[in-house]
N, C-alpha and C positions, 0 to 999 in steps of 0.2 A: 603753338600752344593751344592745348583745346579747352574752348570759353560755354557756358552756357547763353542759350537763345535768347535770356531776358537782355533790354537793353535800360543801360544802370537808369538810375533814377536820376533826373533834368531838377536841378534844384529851383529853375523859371516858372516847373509844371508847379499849378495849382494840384495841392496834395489832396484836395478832393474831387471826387467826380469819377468814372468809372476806369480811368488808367490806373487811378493810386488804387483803388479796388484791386485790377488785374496784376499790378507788384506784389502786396500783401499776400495774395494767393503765395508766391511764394518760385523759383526756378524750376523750371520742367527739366527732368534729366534727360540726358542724351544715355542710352542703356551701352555704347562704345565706350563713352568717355566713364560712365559708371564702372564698367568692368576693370577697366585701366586703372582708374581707382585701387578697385576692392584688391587686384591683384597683384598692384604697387604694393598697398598697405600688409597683403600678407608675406610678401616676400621680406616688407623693413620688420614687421615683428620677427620672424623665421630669422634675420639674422641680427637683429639689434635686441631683441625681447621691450617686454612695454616700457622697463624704466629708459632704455635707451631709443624709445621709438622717435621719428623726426617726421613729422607734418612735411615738411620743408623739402624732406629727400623722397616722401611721398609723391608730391605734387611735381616733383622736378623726373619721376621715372616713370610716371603717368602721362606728362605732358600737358598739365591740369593746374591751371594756377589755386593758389592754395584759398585764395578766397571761394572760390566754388567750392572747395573741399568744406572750407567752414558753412556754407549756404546748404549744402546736401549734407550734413553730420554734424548734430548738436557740439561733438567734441573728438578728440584723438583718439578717447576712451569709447567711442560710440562706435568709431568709422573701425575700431579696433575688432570690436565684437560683433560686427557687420562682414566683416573680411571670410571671418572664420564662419560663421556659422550659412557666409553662402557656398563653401564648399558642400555645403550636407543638401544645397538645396535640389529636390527631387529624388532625394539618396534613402527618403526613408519607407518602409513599406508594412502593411499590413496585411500578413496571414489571416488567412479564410477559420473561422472557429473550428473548425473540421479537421487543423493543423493539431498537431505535438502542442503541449505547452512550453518547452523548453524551447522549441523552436521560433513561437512567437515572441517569447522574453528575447530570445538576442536577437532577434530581425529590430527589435527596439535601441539597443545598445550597439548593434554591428556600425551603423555610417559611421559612429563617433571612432569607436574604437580601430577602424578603418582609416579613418583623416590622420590619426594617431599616430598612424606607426606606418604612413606616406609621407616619402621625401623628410620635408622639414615641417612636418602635421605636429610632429611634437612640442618643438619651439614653437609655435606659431600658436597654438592652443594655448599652453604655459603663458603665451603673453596676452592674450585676451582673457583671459581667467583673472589674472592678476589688474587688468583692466576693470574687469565686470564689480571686482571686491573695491579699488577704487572711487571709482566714478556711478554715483547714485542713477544716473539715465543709462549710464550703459548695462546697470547692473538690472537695471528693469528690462530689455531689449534681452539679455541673455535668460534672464527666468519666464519671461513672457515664450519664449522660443521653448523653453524647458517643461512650461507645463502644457506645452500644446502637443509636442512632440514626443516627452515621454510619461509626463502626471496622468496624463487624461488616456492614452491608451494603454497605458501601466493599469489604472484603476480597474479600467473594462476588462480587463485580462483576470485580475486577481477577484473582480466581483463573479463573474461569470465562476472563476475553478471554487471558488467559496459554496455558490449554490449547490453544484459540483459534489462538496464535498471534499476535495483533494486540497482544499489549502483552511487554515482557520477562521472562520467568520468575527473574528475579531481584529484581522489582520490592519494593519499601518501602511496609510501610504507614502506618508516620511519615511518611516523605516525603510520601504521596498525599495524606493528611491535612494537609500542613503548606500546599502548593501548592492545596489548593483552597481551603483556608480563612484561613490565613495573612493572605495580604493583606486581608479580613475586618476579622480583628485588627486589623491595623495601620491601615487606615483610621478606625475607630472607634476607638481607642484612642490611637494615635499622632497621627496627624492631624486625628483627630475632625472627621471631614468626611464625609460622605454617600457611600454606597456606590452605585456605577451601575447601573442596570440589564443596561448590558453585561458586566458582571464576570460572569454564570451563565454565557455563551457565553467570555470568555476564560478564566476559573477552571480551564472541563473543558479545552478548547484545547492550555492550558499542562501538564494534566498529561500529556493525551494524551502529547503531543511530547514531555515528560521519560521517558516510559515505553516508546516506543515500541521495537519490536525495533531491533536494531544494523543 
């Protein structure tokens, strides 16, 4: 079974002085035993989804007892939405301004849409979503991830084609957000049915035309 480096806390040790300092800090991850983890936990959403997710069967196909799992992940709902969102990680890319507009809108949307419709990306999303709506920390962990990777270069994109010209200077960035990703949502969640591969080319399509000048 694989344990983290800290060694537990000595109930003998006086709780102050600079050891209880170096507990407090908090378990240094091992990045092995992490990934066992994150990969355990998106194979149990992939086949249990969140209401049926198990810490327990986590920790037990990880090789990771489940007390480390609580010491590195505030919650089930955390370590849920951690699973997923490290499949995307290094998966996202930024187009040179010099690109298409429509090609920089779905290099924004592709990783997800991508994870989506691999393997069992669709369950396994569908249970983190449902996690994220859930549980209030995890549901920060997924919009913190959300406005870094799609608010914030979404903006840059739609400010820049505004000066432009080609999109309206009054444009919303909820809305932009909501129109490209939205139906996302709602296919996964709602309908829990597979997302098309056509959805990258109508997704930007549709916002285009919602944005465009009068």
């Amino acid at each position: 079974m694989v344990e983290d480096d800290i060694i537990p806390a000595d109930p003998a040790i006086d709780p102050d002085g600079d050891e209880a300092d170096r507990r407090r800090v908090g378990p240094k991850r091992s990045e092995a035993s992490t990934n066992a983890v994150l990969i355990a936990a998106y194979a149990e959403l992939s086949e249990h989804g969140w209401r049926g997710f198990s810490v327990d069967r986590v920790a037990k196909n990880a090789k990771a007892s489940k007390q480390t799992i609580y010491r590195w992940w505030k919650s089930a709902a955390c370590l849920s939405v951690d699973c997923v969102l490290g499949t995307l990680a290094g998966k996202t890319s930024t187009l040179p301004v010099s690109a298409d507009v429509r090609d920089r809108l779905a290099a924004i949307i592709d990783p997800l849409l991508i994870a989506v419709r691999t393997g069992d990306g669709a369950h396994a999303w569908r249970g983190a979503l449902l996690a994220a709506a859930d549980d209030g920390e995890a549901g920060e962990i997924f919009r913190a991830w959300f406005a870094e990777n799609v608010k914030i270069p979404l903006r840059h994109i739609l400010a820049e084609q505004a000066l432009k010209g080609t999109v309206r200077r009054d444009w919303d960035i909820d809305l932009a957000t909501e129109l490209l990703f939205g139906p996302i949502w709602h296919r996964l969640i709602a309908m829990r049915g597979p997302v098309p591969e056509i959805y990258r080319t109508r997704l930007v399509d549709t916002l285009l035309r919602a944005i465009a000048p009068v």
